[in-house]
Legacy VTK file of the C-alpha trace (Angstrom):
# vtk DataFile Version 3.0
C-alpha trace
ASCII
DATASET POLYDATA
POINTS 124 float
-221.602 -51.635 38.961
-223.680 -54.432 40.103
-226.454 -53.625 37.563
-223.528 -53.887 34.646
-222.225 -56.924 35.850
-225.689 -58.579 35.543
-225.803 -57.327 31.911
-222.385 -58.638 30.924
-223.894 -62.093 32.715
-227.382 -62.025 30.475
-225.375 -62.100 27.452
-222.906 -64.338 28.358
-225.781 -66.652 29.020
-227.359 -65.581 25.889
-223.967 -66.737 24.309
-224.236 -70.260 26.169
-227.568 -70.590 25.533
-227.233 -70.302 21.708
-223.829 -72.390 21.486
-225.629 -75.329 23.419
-228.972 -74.924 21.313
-227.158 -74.423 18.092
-229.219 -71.032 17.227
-227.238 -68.512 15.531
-229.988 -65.725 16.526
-228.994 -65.712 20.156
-225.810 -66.337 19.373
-226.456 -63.213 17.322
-227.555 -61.219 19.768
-224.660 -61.836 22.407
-221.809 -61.336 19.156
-221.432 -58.208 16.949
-221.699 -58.018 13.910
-218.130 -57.392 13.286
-217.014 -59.855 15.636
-214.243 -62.464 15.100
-213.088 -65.727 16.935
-209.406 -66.299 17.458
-207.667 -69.387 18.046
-203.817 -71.047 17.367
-204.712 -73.774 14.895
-202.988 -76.977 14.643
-199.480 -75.832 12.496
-199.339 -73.569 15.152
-200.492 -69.817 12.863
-203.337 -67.352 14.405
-206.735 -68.480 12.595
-209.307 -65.607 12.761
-212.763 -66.677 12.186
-215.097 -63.972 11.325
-218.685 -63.870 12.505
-220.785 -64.859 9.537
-218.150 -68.430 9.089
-218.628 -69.423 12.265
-222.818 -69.020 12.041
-222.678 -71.234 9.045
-220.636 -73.955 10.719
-222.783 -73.558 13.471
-225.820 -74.510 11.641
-224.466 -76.888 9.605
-223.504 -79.282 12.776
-226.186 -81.203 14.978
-226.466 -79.009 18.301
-225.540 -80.005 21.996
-229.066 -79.812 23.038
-230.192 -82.253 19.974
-227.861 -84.652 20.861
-228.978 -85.060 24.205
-225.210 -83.573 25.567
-224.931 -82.865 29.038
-224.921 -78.324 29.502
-222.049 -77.356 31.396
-220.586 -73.409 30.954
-219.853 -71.287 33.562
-218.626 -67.891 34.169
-215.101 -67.902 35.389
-214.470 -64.135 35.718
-215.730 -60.583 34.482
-213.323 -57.552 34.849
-213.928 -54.067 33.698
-211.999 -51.564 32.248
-214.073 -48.500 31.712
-218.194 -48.315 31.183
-217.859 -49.144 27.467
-215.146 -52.575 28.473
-215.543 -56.136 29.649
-212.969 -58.827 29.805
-214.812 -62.351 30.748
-213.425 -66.003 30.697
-216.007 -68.933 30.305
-215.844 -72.456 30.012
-218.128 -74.259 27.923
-218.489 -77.715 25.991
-219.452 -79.384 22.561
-218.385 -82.616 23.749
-215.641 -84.354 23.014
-214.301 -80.724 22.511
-213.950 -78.684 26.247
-213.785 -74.905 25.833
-212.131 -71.921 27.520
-212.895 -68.528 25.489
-211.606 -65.720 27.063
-214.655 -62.835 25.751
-214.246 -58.900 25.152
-216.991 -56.924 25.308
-217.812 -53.289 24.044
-221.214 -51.877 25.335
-222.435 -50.199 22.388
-226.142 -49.076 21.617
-226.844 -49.519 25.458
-226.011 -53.004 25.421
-222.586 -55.689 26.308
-221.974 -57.521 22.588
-218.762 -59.544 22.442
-217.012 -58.199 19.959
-213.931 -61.106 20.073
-213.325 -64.118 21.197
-210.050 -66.013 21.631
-210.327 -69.713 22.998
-208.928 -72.898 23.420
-210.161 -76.569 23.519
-209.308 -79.673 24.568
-210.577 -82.848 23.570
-211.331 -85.666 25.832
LINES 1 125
124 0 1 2 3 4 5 6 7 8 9 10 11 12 13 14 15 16 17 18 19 20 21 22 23 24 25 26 27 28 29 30 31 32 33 34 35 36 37 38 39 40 41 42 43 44 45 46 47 48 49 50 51 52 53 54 55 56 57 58 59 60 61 62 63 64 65 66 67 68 69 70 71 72 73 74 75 76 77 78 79 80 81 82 83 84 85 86 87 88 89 90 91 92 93 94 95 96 97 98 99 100 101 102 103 104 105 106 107 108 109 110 111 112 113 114 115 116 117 118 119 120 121 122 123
């Protein structure tokens, strides 16, 4: 178990490590493909965010790292469900926006991808 639990961590850091730098390619590598982000939006409905939208506002926005922001993201928790499930919670930050994102994972292909994300923010 330890040895999956160090896999879910590399691509949760592969996930911070692309949100912070602003490169969809890691950010690629820790999401699938058919991934989605999920979040209440602000008259209160379910917005669902595929994959490819949020790449493209990704790399349409200055990153973290080029504007000098201090890195803070952390793991919270990992639990597992089965060999192919992972539940994690992280908390992350594009300041003035603070993250949590609550993360499944599927491990397909012999690898942890998340394959949804559901989060929330606060701004300070």
């Amino acid at each position: 178990m330890q040895s999956e639990i160090a896999e879910v961590e590399k691509t949760l850091h592969t996930y911070f490590d692309g949100l912070y730098e602003g490169d969809t390619k890691k950010l690629g590598e820790a999401f699938h493909p058919a991934s989605h982000l999920y979040s209440v939006t602000n008259d209160g409905t379910a917005g669902d965010l595929p994959r490819a939208d949020w790449f493209k506002a990704v790399e349409s926005r200055p990153s973290a790292k080029s504007k000098g922001d201090e890195r803070r993201d952390r793991i919270v928790s990992i639990d597992f469900s089965g060999p192919t499930t992972a539940f994690a919670k992280v908390e992350c930050q594009l300041p003035p926006r603070y993250y949590t994102d609550y993360l499944t994972l599927l491990k397909i292909d012999g690898r942890w991808q998340v394959i949804a994300k559901a989060f929330h923010f606060v701004t300070k």
